[in-house]
Structures are given as C-alpha cells and as structure tokens.
SERO-4910 file (N, C-alpha, C, O; in steps of 0.05 Angstrom, whole numbers):
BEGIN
 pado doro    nc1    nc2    nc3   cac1   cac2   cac3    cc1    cc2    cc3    oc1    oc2    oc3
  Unk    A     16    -24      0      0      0      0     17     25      0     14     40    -19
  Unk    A     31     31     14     59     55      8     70     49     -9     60     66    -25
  Unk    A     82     39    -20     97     33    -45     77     37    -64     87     51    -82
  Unk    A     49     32    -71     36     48    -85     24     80    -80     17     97    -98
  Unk    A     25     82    -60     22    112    -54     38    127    -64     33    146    -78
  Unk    A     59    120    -56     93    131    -62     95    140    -98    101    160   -110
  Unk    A     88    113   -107     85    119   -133     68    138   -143     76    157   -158
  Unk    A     36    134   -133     23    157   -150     17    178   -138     -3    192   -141
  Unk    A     38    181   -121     47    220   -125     72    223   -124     84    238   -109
  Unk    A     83    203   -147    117    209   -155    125    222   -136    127    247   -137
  Unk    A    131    208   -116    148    203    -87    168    181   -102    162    163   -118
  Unk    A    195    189    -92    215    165    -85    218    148    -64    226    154    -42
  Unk    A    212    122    -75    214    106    -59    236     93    -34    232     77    -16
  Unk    A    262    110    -44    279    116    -25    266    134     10    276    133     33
  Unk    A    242    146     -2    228    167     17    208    139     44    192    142     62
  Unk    A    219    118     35    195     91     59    217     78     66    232     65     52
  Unk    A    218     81     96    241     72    107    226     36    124    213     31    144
  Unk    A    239     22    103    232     -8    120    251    -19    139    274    -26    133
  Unk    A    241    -21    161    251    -25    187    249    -50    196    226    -51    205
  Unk    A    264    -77    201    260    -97    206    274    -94    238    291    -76    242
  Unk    A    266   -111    257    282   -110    287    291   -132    297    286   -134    321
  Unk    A    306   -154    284    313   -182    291    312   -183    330    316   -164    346
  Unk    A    305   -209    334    308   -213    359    319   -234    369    340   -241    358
  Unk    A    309   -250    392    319   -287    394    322   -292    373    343   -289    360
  Unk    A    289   -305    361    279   -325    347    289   -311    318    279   -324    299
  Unk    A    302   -292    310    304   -282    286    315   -302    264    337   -307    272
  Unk    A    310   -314    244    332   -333    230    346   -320    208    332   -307    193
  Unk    A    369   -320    202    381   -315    169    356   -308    155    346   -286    148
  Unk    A    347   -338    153    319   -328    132    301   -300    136    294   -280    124
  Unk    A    299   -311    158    282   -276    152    294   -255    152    280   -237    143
  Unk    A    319   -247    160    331   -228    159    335   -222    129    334   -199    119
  Unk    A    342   -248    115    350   -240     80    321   -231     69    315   -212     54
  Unk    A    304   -251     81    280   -237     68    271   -212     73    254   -212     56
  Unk    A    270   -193     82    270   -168     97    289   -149     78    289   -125     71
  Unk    A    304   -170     72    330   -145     55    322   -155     31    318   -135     16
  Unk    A    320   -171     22    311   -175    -11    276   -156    -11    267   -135    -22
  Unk    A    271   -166     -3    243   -153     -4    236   -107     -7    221    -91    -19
  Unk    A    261   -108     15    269    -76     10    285    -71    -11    283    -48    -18
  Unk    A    303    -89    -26    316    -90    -51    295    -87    -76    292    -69    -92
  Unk    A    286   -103    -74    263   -108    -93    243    -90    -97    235    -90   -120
  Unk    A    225    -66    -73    213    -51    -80    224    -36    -85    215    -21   -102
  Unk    A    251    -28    -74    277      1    -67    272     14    -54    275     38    -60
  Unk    A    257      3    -25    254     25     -2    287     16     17    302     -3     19
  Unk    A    283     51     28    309     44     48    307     27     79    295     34    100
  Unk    A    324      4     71    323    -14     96    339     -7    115    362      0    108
  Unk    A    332     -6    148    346     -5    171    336    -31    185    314    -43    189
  Unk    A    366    -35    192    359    -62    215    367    -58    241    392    -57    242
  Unk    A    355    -55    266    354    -59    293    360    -76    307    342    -92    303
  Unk    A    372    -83    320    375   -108    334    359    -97    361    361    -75    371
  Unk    A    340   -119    368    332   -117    396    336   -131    414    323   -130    435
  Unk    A    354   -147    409    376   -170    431    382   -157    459    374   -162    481
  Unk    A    400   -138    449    419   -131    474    401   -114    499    402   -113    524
  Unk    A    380    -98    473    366    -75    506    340   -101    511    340   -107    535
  Unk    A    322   -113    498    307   -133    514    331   -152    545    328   -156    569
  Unk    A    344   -155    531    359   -176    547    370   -156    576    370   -165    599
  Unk    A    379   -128    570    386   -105    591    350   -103    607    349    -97    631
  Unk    A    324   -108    592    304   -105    606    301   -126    625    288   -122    645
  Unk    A    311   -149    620    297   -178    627    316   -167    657    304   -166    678
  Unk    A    351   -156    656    356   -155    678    345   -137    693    347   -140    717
  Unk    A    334   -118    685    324    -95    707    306    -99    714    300    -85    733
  Unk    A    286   -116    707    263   -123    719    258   -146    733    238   -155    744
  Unk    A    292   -159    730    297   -198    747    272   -207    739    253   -208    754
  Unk    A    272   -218    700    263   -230    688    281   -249    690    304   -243    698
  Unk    A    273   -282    681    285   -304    677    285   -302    651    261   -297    644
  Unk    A    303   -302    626    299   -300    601    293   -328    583    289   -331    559
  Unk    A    295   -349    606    290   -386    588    264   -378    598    254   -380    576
  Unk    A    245   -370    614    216   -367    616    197   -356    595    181   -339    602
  Unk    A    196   -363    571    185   -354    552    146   -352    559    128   -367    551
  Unk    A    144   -335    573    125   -324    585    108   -297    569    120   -284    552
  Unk    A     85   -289    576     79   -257    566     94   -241    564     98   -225    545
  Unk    A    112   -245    596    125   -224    594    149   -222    570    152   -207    550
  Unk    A    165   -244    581    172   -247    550    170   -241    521    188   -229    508
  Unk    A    152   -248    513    139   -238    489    126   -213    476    119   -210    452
  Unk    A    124   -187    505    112   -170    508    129   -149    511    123   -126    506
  Unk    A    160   -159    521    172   -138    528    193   -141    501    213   -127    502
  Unk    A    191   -154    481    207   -158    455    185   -141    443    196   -125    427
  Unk    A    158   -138    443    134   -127    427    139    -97    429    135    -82    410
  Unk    A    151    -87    460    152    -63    471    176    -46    461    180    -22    462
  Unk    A    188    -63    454    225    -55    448    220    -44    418    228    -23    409
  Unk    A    204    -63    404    203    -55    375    177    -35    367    173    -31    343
  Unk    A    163    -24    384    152     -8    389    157     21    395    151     42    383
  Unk    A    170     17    415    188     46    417    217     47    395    228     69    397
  Unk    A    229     31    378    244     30    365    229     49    336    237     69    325
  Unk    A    199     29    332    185     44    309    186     65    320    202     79    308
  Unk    A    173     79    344    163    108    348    188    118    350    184    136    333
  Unk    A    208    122    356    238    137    349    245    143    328    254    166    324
  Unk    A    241    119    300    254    125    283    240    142    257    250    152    237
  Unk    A    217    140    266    186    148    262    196    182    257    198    195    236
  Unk    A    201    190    289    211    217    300    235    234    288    236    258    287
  Unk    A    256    212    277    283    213    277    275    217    240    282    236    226
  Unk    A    264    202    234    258    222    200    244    232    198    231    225    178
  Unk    A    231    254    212    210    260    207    186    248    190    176    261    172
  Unk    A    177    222    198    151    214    186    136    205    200    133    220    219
  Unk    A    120    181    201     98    167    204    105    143    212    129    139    209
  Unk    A     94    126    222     92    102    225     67     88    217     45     95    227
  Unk    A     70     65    196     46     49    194     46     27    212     67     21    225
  Unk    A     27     16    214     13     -8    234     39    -29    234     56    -26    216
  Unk    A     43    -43    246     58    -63    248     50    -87    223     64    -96    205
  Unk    A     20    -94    232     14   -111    217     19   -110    186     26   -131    175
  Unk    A     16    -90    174     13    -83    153     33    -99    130     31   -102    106
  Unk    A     54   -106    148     76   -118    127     91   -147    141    110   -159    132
  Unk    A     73   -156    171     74   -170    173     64   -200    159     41   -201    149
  Unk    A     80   -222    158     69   -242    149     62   -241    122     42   -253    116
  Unk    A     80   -224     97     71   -217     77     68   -246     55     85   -263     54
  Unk    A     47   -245     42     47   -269     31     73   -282     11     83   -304     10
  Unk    A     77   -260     -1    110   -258    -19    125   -275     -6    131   -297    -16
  Unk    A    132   -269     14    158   -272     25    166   -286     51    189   -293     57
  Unk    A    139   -291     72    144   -297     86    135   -275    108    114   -262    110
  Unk    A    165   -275    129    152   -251    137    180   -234    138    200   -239    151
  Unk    A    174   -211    120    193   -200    111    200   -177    125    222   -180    135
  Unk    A    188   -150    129    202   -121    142    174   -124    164    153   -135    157
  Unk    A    176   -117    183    158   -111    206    148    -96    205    124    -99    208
  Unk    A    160    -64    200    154    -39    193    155    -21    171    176    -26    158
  Unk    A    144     -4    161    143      8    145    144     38    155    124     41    168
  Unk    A    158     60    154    154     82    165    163    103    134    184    102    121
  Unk    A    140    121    130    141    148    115    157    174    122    165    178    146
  Unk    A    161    188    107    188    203    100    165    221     76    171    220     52
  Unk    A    144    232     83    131    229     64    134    264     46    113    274     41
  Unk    A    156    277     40    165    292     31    183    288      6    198    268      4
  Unk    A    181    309    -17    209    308    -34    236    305    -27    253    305    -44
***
C-alpha cells in the first residue's frame, strides 16, 4: 500500500524507510528476506537489533529470560515499538501499523515496519 502511494504521487521510494528489528527467534531467513524484499521494491532498509536492550530489560526487571512467558513476548513487542516510534521521530515521518507488512504473503515474513518520509 505505500509503495503504491509513493508511486502515485511520484514520491521516491527511497522516501519509505523499512525497518525490520531481529530478535531471539530471528533466522538468516528472515533477515535476507527483509532485505531482498526492500531491494526489490527500493525502499530504504534499517535493521535494529533488539537482543541486547530486551535482554538489559529482562535484567532490570529480574526476568528469567529461558521463561518464555507474556512477559517475554511482550517486552520484545515493547522494544520494537518504541524502536518504530523513534525512528518514526528521527525522519521525520509516520509510522504504519505493524501488521501491515507482517506475514507478507510474498515472502514470508519479511520487514515488520514500514515508516514514511513522506516529503520530496
């Protein structure tokens, strides 16, 4: 849906910043997929790692990190959340839904995020 937007108001597609945020469970695979997939439309890809500050959360809150629990799962949800809303901030644009490019049928599941830049 941005990548057609982009197009019909001759926007550069350099202007949609796809944001993937590997974590644990991240594999090669999806990480290539994520980058072929931003190759392929020619939006600009950034990758995040959310390893090190989830894992800095699990200690400040004396989380067990083998407890794959809500919390767990919620505080990796939270990381890449405020990651979107920063980078959102940090180009001046937008953020679309998470879902939006989750689970894409193409590819798997390819960029997590999609964030606008939505200027010449």
């Amino acid at each position: 849906m941005t990548v057609k937007a982009f197009d019909r108001l001759g926007l550069d597609r350099k202007g949609i910043v796809a944001l993937t945020m590997p974590g644990f469970g991240t594999t090669a695979r999806t990480r290539s997929n994520a980058e072929e997939l931003a190759e392929q439309l020619g939006v600009t890809l950034r990758v995040v790692s959310i390893d090190k500050a989830v894992r800095q959360h699990f200690r400040d809150i004396g989380h067990n990190p083998s407890s794959h629990d809500v919390t767990y799962e919620n505080s990796q949800a939270r990381e890449r959340t405020q990651i979107l809303m920063d980078v959102a901030n940090q180009v001046g644009g937008w953020s679309s839904a998470r879902v939006i490019c989750q689970n894409l049928p193409l590819v798997g599941v390819p960029i997590t995020v999609i964030i606008c830049r939505c200027t010449q």
